[in-house]
N, C-alpha and C positions, 0 to 999 in steps of 0.2 A: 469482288475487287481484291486484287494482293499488295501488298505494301513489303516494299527495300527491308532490309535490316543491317546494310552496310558488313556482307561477312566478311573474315579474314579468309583468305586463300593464301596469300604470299606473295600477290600480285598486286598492280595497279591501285596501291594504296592513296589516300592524299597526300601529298606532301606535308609536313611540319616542321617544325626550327623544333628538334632536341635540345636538351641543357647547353649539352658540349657546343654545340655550332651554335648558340645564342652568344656563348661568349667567345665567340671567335666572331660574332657579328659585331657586336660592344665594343670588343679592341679594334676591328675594324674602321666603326663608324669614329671613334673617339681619335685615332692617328689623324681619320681625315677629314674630319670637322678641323680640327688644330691647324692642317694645313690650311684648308678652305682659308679660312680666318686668317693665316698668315698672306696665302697667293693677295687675297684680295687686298688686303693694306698695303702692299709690297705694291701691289696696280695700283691703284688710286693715288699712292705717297711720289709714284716714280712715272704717273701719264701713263701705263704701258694696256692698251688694250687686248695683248694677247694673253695678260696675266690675269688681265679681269674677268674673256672668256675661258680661260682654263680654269679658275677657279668658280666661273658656272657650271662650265662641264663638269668638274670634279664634286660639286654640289650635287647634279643632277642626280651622280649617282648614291652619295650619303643619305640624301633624302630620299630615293627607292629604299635603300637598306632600313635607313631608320623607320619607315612611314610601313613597308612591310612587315617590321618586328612589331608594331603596334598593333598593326590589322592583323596580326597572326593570335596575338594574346586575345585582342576583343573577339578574335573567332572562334577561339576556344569554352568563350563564356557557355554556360547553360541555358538549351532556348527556357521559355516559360508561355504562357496563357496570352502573351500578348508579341512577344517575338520567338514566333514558332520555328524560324529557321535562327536563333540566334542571333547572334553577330556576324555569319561569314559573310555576307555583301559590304562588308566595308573595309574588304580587301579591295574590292571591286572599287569603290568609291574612291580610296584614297589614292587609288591608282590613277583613275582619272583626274583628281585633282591635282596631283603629284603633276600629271604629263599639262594639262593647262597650264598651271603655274610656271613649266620652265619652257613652254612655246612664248608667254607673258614677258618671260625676261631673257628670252633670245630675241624676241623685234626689239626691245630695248639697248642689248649689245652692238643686235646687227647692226641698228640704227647710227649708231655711235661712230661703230668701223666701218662703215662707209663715209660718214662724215669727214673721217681722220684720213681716208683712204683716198679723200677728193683734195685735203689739207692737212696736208701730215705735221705730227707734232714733233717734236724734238723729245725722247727716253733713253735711256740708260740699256741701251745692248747688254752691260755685264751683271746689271743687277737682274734682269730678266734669265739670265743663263742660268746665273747662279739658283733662283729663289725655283724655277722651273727644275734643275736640276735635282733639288730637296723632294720635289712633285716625285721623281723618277726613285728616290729613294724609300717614299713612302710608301707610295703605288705599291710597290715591288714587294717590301716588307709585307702589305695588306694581301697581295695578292697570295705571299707565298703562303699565309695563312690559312684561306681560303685552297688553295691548292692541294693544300692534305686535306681536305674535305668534297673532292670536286666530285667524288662520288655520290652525292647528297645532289639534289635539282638545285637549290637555292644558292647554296656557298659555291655551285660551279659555273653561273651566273655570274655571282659575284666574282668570282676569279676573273672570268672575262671581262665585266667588265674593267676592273681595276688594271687587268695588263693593257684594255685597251687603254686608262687613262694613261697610264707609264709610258706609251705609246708614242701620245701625242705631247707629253712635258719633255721627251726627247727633241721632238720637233722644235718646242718654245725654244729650248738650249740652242739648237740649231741655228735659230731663226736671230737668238739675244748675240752668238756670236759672232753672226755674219753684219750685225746690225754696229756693235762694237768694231768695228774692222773696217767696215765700208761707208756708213753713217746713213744706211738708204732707209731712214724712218717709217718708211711708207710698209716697208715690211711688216710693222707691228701691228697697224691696221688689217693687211691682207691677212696677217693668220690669224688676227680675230675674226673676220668673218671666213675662213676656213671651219676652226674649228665652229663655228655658227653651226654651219652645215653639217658639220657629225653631230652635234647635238640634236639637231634638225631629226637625221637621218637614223639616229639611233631611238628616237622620242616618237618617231610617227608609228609604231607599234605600238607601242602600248598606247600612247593617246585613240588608234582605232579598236584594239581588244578589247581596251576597256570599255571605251563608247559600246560595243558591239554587247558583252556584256551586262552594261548598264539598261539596255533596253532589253533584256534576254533575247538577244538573238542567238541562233545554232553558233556555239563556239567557235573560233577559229582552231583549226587543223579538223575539224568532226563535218560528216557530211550526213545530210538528213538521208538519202537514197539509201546510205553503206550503210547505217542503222536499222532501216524499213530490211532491207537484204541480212542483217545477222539476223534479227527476229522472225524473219519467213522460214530462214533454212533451219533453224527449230525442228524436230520432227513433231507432227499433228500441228502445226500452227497452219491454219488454214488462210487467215487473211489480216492483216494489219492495218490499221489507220488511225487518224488524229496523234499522229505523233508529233512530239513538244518537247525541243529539248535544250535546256538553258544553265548560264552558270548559277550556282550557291556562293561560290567565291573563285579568286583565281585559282583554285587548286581543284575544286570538289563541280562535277556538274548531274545534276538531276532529269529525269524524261517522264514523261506521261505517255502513255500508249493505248489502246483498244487493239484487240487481240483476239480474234474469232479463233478456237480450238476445236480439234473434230467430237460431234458433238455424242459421237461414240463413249468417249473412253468416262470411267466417272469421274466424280468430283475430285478425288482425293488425286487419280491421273491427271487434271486436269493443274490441280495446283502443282503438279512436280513440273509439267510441261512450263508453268510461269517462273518456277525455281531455275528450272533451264535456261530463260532468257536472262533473266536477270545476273547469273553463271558470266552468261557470254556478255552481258552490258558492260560488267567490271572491267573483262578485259581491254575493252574500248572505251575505260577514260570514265564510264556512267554509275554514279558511285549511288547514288539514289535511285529509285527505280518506282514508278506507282504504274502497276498493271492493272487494267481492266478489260472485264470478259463482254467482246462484242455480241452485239445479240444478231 
């Protein structure tokens, strides 16, 4: 049997939050907590349900950023005698709990702006423009952040999302100065359960990767077949099977394998033939690797 040792090549590393991008996560998270906190009082102080779903959606995304920084530190920790793989599954965890949590409080919104939508209440078009407009300001400042960093997996994530939130506080504006103008209430309803549905539509990925994950299934983007096929085209690998291949965390994914070798070459050929696959695993994402020799 051969075991991983996770080499450096210069490729397909895990991902990590460096110093630098941790505090460009910080400034991040800390502009748009501030907001959140402002959108939502500015909703509930002025009736405006599209202030109260932007500043879930704009939640959504604080709480991925912040709940990542956290699972990234506890994945860091040192495994020991009793947590042999660490802490990196509770990236995985908090991911899911992350996506539960804001499906929990998008029926709650939805539920609301449809209410509003069948009985519309009387809001403040200008104050909705304006306080959405501050969203576009922030968004944008977060984003541009993030944007010098988009070359990193994580901060270009975040870039996206953030521009998509700027996106959508453009709309609110939109939406507060048409409402200001022509007094059609019912407006503020409709784009809360709009943006419902981006939330929706942005949240049903991760709430299935993660689930997917959380049960170790084959990750999503990885196919067991293309696996079974890098590991055949090996030279001497003669026959492959009981292949297992699951996440450690969002970043990092591990396999198990049986691996009949020609039973020609010796031992010490036989362990480069395993160096070989495990070579080609890296390349595809499989950053852990336990080989074993089928009989």
């Amino acid at each position: 049997m051969a075991h991983s040792h996770n080499h450096s090549h210069g490729h397909s590393h895990p991902v990590e939050i460096n110093k630098h991008n941790k505090n460009v996560f910080l400034v991040g998270i800390g502009l748009n907590i501030a907001f959140v906190v402002a959108e939502a009082i500015a909703g509930f102080a002025y009736n405006s349900m599209a202030l109260l779903t932007d500043a879930g959606h704009n939640l959504s995304d604080v709480a991925t950023l912040l709940i990542s920084m956290v699972a990234f530190w506890l994945a860091k920790r040192q495994s020991d005698s009793t947590y042999t793989y660490g802490f990196k599954k509770t990236t995985v965890v908090t991911a899911l709990a992350n996506s539960v949590i804001l499906f929990i409080a998008v029926g709650v919104l939805g539920f609301e702006s449809v209410r509003r939508l069948l009985k519309p209440e009387v809001v403040s078009g200008g104050v909705i423009a304006w306080v959405a407009g501050i969203g576009i300001v922030i968004n944008g400042a977060s984003a541009f952040l993030f944007f010098r960093q988009k070359h990193e997996l994580n901060s270009r994530a975040a870039y996206l999302h953030l521009l998509a939130d700027a996106l959508v506080s453009a709309g609110v504006v939109i939406a507060g100065i048409i409402i200001s103008y022509t007094h059609l209430y019912w407006i503020d309803a409709a784009l809360g359960i709009v943006i419902m549905f981006v939330i929706l539509v942005s949240t049903w990925g991760l709430l299935r990767d993660s689930f997917k994950m959380t049960i170790d299934a084959v990750p999503t983007g990885m196919k067991l077949e293309k696996i079974k096929e890098i590991i055949a085209q090996i030279p001497h690998v003669v026959r492959v099977e009981h292949v297992h291949v699951w996440a450690l965390s969002t970043t990092e994914n591990a396999l198990t394998a049986h691996v009949a070798v020609d039973e020609l070459l010796s031992f010490e050929k036989k362990l480069d033939v395993i160096g070989a696959i495990k070579h080609e695993l890296e390349h595809y994402d499989i950053h852990h690797s336990t080989i074993e020799f089928a009989r």
